[in-house]
Rosetta silent file (secondary structure, phi, psi, omega in degrees, C-alpha in Angstrom):
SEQUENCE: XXXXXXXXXXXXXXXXXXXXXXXXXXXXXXXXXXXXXXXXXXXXXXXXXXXXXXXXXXXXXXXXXXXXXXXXXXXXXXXXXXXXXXXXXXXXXXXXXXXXXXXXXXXXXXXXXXXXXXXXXXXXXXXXXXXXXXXXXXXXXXXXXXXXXXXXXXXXXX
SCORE:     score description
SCORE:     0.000 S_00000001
   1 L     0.000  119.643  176.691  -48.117  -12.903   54.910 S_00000001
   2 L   -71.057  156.940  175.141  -44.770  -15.044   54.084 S_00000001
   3 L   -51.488  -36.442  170.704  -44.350  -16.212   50.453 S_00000001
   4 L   -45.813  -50.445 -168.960  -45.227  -19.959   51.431 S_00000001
   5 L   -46.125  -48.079 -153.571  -49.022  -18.437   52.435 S_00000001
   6 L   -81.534   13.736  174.198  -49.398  -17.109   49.446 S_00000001
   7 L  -103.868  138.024  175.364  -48.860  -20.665   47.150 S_00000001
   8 L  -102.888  147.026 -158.911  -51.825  -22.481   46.966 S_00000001
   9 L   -77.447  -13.880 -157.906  -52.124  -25.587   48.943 S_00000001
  10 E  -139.758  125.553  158.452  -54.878  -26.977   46.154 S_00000001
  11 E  -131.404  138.781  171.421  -54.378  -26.733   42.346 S_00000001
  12 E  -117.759  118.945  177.328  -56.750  -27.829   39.642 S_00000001
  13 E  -145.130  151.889 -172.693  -56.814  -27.763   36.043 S_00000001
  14 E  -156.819  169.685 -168.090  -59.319  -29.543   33.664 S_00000001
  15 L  -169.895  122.975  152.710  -60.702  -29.583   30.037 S_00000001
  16 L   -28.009  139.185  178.439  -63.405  -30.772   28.043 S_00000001
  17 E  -152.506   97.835  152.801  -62.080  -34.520   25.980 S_00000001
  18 L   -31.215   59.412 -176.098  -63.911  -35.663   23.203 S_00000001
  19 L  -141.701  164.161  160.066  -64.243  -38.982   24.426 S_00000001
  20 L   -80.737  131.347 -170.247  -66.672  -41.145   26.503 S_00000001
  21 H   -44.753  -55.937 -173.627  -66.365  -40.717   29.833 S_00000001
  22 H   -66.346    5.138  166.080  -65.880  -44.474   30.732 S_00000001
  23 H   -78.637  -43.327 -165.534  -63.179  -44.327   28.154 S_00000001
  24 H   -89.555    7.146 -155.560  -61.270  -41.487   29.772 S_00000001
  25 H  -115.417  -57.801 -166.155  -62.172  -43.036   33.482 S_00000001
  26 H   -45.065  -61.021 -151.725  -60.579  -46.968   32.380 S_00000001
  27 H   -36.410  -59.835 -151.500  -57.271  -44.495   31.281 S_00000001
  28 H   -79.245  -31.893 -158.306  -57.188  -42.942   34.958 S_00000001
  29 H  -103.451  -11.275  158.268  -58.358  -46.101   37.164 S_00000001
  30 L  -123.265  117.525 -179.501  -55.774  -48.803   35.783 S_00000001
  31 H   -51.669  -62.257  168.835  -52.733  -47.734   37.185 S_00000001
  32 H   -20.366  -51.318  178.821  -50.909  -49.678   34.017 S_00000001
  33 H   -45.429  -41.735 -141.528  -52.378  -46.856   32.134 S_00000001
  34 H   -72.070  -46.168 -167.753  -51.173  -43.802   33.973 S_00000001
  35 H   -55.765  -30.365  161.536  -47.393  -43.697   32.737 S_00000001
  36 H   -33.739  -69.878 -152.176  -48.901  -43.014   28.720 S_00000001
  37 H  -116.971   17.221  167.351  -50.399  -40.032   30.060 S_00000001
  38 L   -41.313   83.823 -172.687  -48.441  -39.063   33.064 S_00000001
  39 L   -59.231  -11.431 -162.312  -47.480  -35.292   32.125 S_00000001
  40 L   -95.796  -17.528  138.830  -45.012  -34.990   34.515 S_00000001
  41 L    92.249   34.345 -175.032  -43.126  -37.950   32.829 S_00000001
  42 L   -99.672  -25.330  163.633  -42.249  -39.163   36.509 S_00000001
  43 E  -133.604 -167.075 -120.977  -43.918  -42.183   36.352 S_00000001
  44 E  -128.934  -19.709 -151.043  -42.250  -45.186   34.969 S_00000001
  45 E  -174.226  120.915  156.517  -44.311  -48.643   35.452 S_00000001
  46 E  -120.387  131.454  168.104  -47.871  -50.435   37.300 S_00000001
  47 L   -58.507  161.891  164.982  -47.913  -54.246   37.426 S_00000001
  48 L   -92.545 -179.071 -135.171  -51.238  -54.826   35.460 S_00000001
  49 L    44.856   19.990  148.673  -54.506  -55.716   37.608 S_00000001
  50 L  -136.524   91.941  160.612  -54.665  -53.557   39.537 S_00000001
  51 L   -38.977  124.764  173.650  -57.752  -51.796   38.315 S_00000001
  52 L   -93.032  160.714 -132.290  -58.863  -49.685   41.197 S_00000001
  53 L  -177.568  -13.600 -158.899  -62.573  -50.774   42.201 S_00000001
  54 L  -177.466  159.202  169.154  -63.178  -49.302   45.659 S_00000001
  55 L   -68.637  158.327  165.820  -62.080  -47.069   48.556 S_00000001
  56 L    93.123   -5.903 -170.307  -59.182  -48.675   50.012 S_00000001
  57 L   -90.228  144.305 -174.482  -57.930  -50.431   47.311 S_00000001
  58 L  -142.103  156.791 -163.647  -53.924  -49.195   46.913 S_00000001
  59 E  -126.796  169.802 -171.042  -51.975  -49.825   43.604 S_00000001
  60 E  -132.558  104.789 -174.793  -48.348  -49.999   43.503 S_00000001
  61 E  -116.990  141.383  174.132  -46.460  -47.464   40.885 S_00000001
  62 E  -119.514  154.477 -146.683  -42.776  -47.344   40.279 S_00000001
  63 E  -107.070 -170.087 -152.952  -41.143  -43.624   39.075 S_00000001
  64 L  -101.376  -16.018 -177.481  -38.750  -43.134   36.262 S_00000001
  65 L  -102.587    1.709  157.848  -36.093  -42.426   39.432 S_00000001
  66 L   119.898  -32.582 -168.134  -36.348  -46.044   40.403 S_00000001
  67 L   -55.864 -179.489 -176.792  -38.296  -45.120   43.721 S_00000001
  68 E  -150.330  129.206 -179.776  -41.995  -47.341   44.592 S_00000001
  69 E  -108.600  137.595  160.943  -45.099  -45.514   45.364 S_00000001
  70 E  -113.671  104.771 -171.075  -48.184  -46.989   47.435 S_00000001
  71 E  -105.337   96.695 -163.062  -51.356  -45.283   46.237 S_00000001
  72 L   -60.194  155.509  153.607  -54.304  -45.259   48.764 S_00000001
  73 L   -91.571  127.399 -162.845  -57.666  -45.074   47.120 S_00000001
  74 L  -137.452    3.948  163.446  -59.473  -42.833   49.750 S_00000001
  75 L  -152.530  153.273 -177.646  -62.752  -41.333   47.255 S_00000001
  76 E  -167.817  128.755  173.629  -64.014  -43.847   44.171 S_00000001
  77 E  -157.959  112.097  173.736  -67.579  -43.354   42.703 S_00000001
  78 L   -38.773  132.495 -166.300  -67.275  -45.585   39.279 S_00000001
  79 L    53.704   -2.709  174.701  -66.825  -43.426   36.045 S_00000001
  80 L  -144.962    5.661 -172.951  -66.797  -40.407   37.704 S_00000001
  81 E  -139.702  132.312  163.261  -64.910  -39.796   40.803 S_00000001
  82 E  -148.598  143.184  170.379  -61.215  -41.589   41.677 S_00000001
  83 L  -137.886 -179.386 -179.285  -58.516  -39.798   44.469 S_00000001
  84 L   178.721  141.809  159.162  -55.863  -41.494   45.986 S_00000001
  85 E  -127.389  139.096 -150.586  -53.249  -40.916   48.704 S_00000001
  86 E   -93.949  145.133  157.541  -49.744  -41.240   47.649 S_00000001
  87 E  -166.122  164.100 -169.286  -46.600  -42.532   49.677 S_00000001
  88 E   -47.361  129.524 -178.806  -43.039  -44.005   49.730 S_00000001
  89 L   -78.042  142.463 -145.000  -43.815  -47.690   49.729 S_00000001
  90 L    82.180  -12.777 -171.515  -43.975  -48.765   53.502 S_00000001
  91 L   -84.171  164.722  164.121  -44.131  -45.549   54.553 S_00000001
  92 L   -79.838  178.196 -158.115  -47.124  -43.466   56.560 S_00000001
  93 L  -102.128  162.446 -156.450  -48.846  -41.710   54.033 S_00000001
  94 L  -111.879   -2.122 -136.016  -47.500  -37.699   53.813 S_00000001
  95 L     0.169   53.248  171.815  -50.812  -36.330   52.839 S_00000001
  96 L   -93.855  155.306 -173.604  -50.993  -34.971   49.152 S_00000001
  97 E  -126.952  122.453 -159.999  -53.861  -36.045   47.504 S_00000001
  98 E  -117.227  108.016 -160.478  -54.005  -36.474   43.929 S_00000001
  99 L  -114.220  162.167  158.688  -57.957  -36.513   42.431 S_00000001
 100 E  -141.077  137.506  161.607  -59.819  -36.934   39.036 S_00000001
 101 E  -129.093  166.560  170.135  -63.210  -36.212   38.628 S_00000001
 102 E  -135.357  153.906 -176.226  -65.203  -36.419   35.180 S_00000001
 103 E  -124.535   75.981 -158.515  -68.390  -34.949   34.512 S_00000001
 104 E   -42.509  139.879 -148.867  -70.176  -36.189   31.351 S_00000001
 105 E  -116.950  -43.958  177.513  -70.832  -33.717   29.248 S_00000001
 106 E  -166.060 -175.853  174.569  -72.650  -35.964   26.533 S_00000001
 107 L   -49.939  -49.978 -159.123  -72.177  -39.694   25.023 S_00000001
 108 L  -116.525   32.427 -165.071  -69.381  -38.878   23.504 S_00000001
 109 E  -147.039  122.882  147.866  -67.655  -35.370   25.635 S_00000001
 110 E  -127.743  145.287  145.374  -66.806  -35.490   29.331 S_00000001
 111 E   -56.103  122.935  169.521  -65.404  -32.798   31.633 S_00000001
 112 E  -120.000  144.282  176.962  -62.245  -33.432   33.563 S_00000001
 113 E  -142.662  141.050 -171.084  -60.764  -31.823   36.231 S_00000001
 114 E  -123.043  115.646  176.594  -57.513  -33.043   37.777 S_00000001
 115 E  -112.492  133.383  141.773  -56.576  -31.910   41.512 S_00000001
 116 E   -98.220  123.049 -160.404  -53.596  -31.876   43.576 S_00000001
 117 E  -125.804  141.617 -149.141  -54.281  -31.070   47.050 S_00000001
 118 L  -129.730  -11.491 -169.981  -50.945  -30.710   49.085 S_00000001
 119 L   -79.762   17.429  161.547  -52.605  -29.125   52.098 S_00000001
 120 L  -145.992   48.216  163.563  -52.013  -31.298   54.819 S_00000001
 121 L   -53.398  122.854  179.766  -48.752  -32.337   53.483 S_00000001
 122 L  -106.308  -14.595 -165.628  -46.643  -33.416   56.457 S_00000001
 123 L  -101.080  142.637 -171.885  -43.192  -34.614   54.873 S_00000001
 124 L   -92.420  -31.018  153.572  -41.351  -31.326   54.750 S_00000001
 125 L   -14.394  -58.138  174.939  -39.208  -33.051   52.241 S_00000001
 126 L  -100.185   11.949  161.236  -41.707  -33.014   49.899 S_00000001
 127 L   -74.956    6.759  158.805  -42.966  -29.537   50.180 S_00000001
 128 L   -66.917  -46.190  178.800  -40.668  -28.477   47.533 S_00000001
 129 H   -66.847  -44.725 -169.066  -42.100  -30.868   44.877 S_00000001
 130 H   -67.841  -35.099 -170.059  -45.163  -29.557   45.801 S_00000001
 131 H   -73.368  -29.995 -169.073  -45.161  -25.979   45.702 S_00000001
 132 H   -71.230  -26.598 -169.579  -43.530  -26.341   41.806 S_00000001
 133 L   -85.076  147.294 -156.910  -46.719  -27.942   40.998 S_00000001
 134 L  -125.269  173.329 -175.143  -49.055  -25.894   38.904 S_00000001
 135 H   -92.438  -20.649  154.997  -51.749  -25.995   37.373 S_00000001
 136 H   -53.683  -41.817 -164.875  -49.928  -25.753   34.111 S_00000001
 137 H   -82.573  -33.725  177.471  -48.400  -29.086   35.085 S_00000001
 138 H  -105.823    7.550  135.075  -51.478  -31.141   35.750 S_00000001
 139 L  -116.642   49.410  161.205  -52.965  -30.184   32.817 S_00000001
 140 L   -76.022  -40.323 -174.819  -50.135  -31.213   30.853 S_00000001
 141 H   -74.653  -39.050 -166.886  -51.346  -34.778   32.626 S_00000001
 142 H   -97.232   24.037  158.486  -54.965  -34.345   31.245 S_00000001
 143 H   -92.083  -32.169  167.532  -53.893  -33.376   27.508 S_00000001
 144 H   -47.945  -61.668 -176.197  -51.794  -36.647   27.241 S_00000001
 145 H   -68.805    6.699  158.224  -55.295  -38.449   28.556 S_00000001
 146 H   -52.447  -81.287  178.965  -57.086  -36.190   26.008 S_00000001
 147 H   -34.430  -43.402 -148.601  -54.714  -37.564   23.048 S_00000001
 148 H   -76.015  -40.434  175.285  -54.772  -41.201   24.307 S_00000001
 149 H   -74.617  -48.110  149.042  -58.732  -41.259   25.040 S_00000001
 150 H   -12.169  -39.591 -167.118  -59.335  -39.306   22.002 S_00000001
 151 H   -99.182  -24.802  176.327  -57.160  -41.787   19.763 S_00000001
 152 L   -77.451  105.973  174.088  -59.647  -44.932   21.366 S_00000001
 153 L   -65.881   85.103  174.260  -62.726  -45.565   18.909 S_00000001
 154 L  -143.738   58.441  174.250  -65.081  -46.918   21.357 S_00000001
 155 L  -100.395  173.214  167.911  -67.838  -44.335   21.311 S_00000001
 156 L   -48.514  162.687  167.670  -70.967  -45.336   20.540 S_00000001
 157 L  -117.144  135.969 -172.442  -72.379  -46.016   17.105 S_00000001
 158 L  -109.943    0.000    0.000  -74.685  -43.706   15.678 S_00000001
């Protein structure tokens, strides 16, 4: 077995967030949002509206290096499911796949788990980027959306 086999193609990392789930789900599904809690601090800008809604719907993000991303929506089940596949705007899509799911836990607690799935990555380019990411690294992405949904009063009142 070469060293590539043995890096996994699929990383995950998640955490309970003492928030409501449709608090932490608004964070992740308007794109405007993402660069607050973007751990990886790559990216830089989303025009606002566009609030993902649906499969198929693609957002437009631009990175802290200047580049423009087109971000398919390809799984979407409101408050609790959003994925999306990313590529060079104009481009075919490369296939890493970048997911959130949340799992409520209670009114005011959901489970999150944040995936990067790299395994039918095609741009050999970007198999470099990929293999550094860890699972350390994406949940660096869901303790920023911890803080930010955490820091939002909109729970319930009780």
């Amino acid at each position: 077995m070469t060293e590539e086999n043995r890096i996994p193609t699929v990383v995950t990392a998640g955490r309970v967030i003492a928030a409501p789930a449709r608090t932490v789900f608004e964070l992740i599904a308007d794109p405007a949002q993402q660069p607050r809690w973007d751990g990886n601090d790559n990216l830089a800008e989303a025009a606002s509206g566009q609030r993902v809604r649906a499969v198929g719907d693609v957002f437009t993000m631009t990175l802290t290096n200047g580049g423009i991303r087109d971000n398919r929506v390809v799984e979407f089940e409101e408050g609790r499911r959003i994925a999306w596949l990313q590529s060079e705007q104009g481009h075919q899509l490369p296939g890493h796949l970048w997911r959130w799911e949340l799992d409520r836990v209670d009114e005011t607690h959901v489970r999150v788990t944040h995936t990067y799935d790299w395994s039918r990555l095609t741009d050999e380019k970007r198999l470099e980027r990929a293999r550094t990411t860890t699972p350390d690294s994406l949940l660096a992405s869901v303790g920023r959306l911890a803080e930010l949904a955490e820091a939002t009063d909109d729970s319930p009142p009780v």
